[in-house]
LODREN-844721 format. One line per 5 residues: number of its first residue (from 0); their letters; for each residue x, y, z of N, C-alpha, C, O. Coordinates in Angstrom, 1 decimal, always signed. Example, Ala and Ser with C-alpha at 12.3 -4.5 7.8 and 13.67 -1.06 7.14 Angstrom:
<rs>
0> as> +13.2 -5.7 +7.8 +12.3 -4.5 +7.8 +13.2 -3.3 +7.8 +14.2 -3.3 +8.5  +12.8 -2.2 +7.1 +13.7 -1.1 +7.1 +12.9 +0.0 +7.9 +13.4 +1.1 +8.0
</rs>
This chain:
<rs>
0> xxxxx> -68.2 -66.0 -63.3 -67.5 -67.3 -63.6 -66.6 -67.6 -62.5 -66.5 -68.8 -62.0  -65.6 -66.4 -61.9 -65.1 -66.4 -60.5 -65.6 -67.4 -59.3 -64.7 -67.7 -58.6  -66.9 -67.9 -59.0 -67.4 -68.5 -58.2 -67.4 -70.3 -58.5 -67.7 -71.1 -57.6  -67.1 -70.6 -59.7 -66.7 -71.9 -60.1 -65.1 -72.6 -59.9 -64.6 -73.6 -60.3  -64.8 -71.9 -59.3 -63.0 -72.3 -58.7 -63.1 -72.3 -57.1 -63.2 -71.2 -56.5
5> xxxxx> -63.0 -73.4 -56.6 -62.4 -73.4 -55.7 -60.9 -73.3 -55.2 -60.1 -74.2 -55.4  -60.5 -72.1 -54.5 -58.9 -71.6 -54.1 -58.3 -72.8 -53.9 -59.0 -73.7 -53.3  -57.3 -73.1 -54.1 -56.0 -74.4 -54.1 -55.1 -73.7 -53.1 -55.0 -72.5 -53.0  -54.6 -74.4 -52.6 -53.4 -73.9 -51.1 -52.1 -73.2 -52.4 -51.6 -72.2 -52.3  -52.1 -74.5 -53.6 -51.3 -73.7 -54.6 -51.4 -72.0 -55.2 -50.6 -71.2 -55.6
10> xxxxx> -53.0 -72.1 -55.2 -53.2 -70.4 -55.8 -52.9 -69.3 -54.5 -53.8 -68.9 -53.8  -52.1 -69.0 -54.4 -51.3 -67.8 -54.1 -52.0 -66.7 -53.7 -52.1 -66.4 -52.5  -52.7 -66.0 -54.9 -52.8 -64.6 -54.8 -54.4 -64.9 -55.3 -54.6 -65.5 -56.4  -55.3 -64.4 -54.5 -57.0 -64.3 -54.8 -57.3 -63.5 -56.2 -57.1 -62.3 -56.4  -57.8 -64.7 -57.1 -58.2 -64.1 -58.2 -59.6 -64.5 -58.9 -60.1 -65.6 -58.5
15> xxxxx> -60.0 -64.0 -59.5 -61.1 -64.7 -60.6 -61.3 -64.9 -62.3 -60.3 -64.7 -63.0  -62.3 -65.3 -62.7 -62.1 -65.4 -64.1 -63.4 -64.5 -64.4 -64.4 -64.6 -63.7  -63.4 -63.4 -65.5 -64.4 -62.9 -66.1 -64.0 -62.5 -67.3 -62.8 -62.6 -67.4  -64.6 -62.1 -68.4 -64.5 -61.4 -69.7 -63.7 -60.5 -69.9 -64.0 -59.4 -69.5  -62.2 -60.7 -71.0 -61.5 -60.0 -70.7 -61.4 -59.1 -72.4 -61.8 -59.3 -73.6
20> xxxxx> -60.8 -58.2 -71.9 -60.7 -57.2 -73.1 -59.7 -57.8 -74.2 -59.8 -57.6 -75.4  -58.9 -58.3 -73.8 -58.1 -59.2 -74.6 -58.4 -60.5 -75.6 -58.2 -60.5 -76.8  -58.8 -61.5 -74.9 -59.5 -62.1 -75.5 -60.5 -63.1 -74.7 -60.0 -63.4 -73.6  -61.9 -63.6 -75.1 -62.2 -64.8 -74.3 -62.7 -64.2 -72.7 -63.4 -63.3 -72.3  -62.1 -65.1 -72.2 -62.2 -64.7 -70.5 -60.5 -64.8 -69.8 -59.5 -65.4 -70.2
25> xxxxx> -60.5 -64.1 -68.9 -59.2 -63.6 -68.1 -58.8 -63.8 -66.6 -59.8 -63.9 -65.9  -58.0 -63.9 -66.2 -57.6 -63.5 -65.2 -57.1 -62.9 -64.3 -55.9 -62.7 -64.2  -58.3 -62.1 -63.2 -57.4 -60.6 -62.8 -57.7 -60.9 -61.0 -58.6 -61.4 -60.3  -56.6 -60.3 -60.9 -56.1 -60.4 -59.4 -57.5 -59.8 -58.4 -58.3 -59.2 -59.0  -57.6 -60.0 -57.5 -58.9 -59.7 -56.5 -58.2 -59.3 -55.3 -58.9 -59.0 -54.3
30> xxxxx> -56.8 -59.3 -55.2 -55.8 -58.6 -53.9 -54.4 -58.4 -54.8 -54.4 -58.8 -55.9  -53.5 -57.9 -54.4 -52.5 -57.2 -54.6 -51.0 -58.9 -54.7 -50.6 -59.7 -53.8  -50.7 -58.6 -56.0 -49.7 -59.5 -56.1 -48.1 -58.8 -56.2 -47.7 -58.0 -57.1  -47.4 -59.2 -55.2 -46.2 -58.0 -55.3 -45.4 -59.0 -56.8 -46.0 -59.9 -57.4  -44.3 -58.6 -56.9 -43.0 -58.3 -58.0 -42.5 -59.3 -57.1 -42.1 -59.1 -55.9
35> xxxxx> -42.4 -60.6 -58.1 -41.3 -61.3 -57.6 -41.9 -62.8 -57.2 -41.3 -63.9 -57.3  -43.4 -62.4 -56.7 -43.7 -63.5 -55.9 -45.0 -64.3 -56.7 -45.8 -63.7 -57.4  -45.0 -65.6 -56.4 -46.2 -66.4 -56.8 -47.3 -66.3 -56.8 -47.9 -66.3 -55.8  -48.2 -66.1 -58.1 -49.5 -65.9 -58.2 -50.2 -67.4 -57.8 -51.0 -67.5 -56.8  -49.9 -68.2 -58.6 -50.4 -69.6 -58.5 -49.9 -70.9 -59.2 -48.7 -70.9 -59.2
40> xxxxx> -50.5 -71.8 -59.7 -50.5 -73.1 -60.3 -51.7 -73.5 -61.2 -52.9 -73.2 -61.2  -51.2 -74.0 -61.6 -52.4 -74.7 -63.2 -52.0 -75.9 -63.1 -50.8 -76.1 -62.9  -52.8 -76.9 -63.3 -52.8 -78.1 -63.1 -54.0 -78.9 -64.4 -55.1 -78.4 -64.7  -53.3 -80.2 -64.9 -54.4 -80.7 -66.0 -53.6 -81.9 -66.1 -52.6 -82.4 -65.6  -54.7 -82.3 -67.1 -54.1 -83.8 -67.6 -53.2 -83.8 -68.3 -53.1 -83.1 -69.3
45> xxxxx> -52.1 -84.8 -67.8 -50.7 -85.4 -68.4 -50.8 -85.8 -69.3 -51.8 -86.5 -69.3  -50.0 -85.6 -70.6 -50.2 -86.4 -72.0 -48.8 -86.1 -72.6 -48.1 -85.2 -72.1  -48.3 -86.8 -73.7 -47.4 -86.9 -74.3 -46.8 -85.8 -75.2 -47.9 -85.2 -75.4  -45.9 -85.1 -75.8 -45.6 -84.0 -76.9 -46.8 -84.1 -77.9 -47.7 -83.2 -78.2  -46.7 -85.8 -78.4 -47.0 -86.5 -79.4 -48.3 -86.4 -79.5 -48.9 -86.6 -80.6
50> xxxxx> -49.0 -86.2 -78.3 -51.2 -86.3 -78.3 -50.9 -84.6 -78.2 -51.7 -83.8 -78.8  -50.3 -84.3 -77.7 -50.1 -82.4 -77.4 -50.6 -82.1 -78.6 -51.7 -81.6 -78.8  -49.4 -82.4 -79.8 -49.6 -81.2 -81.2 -50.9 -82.3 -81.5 -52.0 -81.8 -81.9  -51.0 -83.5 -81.4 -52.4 -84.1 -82.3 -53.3 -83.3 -82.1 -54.2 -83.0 -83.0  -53.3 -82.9 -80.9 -54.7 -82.3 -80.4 -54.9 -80.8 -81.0 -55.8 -80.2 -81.6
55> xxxxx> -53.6 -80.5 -80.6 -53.4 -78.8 -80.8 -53.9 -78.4 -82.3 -54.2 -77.2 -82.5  -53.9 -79.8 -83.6 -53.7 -79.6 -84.7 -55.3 -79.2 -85.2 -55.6 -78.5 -86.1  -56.4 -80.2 -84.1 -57.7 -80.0 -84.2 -58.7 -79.1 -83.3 -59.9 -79.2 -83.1  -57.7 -78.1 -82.9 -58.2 -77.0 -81.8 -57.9 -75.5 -82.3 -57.0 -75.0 -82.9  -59.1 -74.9 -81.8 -59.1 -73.0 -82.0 -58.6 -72.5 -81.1 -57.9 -71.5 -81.0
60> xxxxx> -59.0 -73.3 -80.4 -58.2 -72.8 -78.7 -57.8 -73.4 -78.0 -58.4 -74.0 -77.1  -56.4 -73.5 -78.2 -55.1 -74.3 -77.7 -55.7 -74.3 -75.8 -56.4 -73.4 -75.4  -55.3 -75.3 -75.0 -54.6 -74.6 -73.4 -54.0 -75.6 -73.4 -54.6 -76.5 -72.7  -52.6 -76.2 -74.1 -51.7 -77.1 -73.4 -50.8 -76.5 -73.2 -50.6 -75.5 -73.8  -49.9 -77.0 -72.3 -48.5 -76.4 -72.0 -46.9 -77.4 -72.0 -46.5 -77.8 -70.9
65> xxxxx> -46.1 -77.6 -73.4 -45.4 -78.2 -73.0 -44.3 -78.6 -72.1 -43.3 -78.0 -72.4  -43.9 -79.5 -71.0 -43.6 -79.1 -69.7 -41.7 -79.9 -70.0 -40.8 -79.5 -69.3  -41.6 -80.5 -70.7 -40.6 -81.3 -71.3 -40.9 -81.7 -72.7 -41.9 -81.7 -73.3  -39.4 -82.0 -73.1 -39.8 -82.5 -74.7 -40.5 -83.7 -74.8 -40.8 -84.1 -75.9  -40.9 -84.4 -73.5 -41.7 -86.0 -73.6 -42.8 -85.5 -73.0 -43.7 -86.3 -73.1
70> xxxxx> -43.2 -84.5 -72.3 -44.8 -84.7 -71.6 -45.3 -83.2 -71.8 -44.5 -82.4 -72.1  -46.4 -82.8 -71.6 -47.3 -81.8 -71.8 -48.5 -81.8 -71.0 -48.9 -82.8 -70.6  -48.9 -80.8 -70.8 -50.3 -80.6 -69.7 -51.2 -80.0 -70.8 -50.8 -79.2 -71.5  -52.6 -80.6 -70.8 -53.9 -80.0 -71.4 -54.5 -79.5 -70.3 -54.9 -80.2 -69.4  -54.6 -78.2 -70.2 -55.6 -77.5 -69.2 -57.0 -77.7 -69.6 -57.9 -77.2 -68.9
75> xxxxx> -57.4 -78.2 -70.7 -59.1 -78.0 -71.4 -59.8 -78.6 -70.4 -60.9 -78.3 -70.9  -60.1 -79.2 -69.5 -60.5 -79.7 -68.7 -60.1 -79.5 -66.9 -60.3 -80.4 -66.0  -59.5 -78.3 -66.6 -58.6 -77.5 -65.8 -59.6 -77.4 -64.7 -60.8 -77.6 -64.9  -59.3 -77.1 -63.7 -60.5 -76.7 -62.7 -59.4 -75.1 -62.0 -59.7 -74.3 -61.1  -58.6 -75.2 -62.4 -57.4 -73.9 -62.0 -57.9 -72.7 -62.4 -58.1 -73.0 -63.6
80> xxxxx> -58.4 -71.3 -62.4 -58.4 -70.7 -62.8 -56.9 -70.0 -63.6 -57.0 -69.3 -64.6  -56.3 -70.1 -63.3 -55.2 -69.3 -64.0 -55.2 -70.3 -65.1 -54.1 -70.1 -65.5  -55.8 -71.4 -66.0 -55.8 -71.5 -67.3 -56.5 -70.5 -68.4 -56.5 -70.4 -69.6  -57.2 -69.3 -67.1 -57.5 -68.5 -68.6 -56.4 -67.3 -68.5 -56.8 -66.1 -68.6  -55.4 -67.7 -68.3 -54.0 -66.7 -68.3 -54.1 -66.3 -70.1 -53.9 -67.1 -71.0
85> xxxxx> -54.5 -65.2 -70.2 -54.2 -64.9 -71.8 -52.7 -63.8 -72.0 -52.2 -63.1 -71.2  -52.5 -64.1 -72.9 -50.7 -63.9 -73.7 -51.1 -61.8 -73.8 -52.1 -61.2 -74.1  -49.7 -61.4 -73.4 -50.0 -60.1 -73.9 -48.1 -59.9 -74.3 -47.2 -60.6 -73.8  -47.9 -59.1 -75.2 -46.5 -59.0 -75.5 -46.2 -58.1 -74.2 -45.0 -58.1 -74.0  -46.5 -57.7 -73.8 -45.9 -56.7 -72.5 -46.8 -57.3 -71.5 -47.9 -56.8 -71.2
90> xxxxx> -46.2 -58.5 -70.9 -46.7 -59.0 -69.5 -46.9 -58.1 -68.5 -46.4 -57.0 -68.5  -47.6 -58.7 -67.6 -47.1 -58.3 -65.9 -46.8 -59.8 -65.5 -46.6 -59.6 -64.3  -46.7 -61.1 -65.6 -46.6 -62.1 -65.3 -45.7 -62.9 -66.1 -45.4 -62.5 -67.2  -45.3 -64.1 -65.5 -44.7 -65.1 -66.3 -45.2 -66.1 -66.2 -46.1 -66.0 -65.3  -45.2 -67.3 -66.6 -45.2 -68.4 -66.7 -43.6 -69.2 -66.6 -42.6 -68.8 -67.1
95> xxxxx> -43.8 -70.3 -65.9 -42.3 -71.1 -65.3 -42.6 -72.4 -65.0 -43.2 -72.7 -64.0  -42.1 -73.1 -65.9 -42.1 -74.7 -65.7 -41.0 -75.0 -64.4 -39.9 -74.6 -64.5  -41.4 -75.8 -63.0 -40.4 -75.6 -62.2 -41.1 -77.2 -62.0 -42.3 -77.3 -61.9  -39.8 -78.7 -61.8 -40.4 -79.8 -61.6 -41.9 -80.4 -62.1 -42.8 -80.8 -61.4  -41.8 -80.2 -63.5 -42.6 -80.5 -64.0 -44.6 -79.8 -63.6 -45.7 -80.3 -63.8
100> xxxxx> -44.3 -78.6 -63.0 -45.5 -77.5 -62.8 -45.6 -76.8 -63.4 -44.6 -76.3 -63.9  -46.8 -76.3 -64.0 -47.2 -75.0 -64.3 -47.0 -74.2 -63.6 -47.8 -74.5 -62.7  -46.3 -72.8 -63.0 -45.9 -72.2 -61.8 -46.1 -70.6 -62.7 -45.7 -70.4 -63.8  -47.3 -69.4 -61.6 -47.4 -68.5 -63.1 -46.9 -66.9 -61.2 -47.4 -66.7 -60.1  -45.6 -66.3 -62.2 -45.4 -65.6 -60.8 -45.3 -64.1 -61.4 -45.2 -63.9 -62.6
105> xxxxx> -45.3 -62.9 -60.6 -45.8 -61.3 -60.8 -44.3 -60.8 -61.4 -43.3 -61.3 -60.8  -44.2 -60.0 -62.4 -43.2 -59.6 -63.0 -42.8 -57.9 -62.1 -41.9 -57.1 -62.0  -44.1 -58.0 -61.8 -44.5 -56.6 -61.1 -45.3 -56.4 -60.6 -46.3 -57.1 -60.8  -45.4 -55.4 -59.8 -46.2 -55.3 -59.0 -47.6 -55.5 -59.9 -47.5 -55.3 -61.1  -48.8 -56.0 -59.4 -50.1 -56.4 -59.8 -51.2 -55.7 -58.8 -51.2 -55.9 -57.6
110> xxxxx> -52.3 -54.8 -59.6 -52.8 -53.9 -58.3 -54.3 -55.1 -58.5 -54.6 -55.8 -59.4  -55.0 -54.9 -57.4 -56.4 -55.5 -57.6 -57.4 -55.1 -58.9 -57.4 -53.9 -59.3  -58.3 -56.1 -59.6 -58.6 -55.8 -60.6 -57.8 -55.6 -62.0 -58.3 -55.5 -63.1  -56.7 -55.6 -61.8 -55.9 -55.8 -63.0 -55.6 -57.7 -63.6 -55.0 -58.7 -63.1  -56.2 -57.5 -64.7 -55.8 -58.8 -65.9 -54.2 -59.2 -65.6 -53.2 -58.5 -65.7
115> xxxxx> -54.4 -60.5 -65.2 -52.9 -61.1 -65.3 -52.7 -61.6 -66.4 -53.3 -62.5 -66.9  -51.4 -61.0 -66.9 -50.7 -61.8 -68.3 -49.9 -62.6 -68.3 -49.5 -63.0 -67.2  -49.4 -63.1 -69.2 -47.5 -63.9 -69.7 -47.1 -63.7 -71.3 -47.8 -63.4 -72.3  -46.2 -63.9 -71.2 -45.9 -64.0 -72.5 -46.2 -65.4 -73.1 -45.6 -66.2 -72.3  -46.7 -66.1 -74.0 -46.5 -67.6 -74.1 -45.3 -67.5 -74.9 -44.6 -68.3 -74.3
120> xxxxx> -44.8 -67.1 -75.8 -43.7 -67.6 -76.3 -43.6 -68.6 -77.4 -44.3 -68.1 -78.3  -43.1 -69.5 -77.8 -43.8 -70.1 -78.7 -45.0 -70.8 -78.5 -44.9 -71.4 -77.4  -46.2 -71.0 -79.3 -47.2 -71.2 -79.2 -47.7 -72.7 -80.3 -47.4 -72.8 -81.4  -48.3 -73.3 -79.6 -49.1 -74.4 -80.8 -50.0 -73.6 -82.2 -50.2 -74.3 -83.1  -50.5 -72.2 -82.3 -51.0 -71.9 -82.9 -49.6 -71.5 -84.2 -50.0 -71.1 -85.3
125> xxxxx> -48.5 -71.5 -83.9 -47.5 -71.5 -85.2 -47.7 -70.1 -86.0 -47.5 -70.2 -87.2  -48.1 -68.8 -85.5 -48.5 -67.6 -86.3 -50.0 -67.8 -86.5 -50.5 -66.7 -86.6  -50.9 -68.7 -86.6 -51.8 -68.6 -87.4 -53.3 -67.6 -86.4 -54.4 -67.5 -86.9  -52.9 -67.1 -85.2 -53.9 -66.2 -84.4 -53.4 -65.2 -84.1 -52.2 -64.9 -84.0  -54.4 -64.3 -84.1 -53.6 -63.1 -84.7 -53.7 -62.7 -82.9 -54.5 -63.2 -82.1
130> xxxxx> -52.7 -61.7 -82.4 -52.7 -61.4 -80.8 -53.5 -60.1 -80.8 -53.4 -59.1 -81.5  -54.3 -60.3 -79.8 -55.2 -59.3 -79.4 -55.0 -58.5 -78.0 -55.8 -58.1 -77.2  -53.5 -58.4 -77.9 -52.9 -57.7 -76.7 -52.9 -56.5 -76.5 -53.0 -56.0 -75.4  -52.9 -55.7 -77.8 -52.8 -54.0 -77.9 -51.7 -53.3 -77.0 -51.8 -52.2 -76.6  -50.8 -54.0 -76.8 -49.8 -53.7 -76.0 -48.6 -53.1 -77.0 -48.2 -53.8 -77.9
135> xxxxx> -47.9 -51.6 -76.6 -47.4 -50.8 -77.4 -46.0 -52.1 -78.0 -45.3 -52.7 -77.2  -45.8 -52.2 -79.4 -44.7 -53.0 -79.9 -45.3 -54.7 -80.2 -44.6 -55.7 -80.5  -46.7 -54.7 -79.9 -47.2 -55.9 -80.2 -46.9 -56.3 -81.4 -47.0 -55.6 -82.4  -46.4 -58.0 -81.5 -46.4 -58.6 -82.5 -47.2 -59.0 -83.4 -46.5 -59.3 -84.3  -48.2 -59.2 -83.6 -49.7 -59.2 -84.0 -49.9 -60.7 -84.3 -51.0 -61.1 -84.8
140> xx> -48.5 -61.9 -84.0 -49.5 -63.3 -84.3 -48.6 -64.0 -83.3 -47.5 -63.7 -82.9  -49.5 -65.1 -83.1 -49.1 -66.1 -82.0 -49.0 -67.2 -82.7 -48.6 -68.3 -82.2
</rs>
């Protein structure tokens, strides 16, 4: 699936997308992301809070991101690989709205081959998905 993204000057740190143990498909580094520094950017269509949850309310699988209390990014149409960033309760990554960006940077060191996480935090899914992180002290819903 890795070969359907073309690298953006924004993506940072060389990654791909394939099948992850978590859920769906993933994202795992293909070179070494240090602690501290920028993995990449996600980029999608602009839309409102208000079309956000409409959408969110008819979807299994959320990828919007609200970026302000008036606008929101839908990645479902993304060409970024880091939209398949999946949620673990014990990241190695964050996610960071900076001037209205998606901005996703290394909490720690990141070795090649390792799945990049974040925490999402609150989520459009409101509890109703159960988290498939297995990460020791997991909360078990998103």
């Amino acid at each position: 699936m890795g070969a359907l993204f073309v690298r953006q000057p924004y993506q940072k740190v060389d990654v791909t997308v394939r099948r992850s143990p978590i859920d769906g498909y993933g994202v795992f580094a293909l070179e070494p992301a240090r602690r501290g520094h920028k993995i990449g950017e996600v980029r999608g269509e602009a839309i409102s809070v208000s079309e956000a949850r409409r959408r969110a309310a008819t979807l299994a699988r959320i990828m919007i991101v609200e970026v302000s209390h008036k606008s929101a990014v839908d990645l479902a149409s993304s060409t970024d690989p880091m939209r398949f960033t999946n949620h673990s309760c014990q990241p190695n990554g964050r996610l960071t709205i900076r001037d209205g960006r998606i901005e996703f940077y290394a909490l720690r060191d990141i070795a090649p081959g390792e799945e990049i996480t974040v925490n999402y935090g609150e989520t459009h899914h409101e509890g109703r998905l159960t988290c498939r992180c297995g990460a020791p002290g997991c909360v078990g819903r998103l």
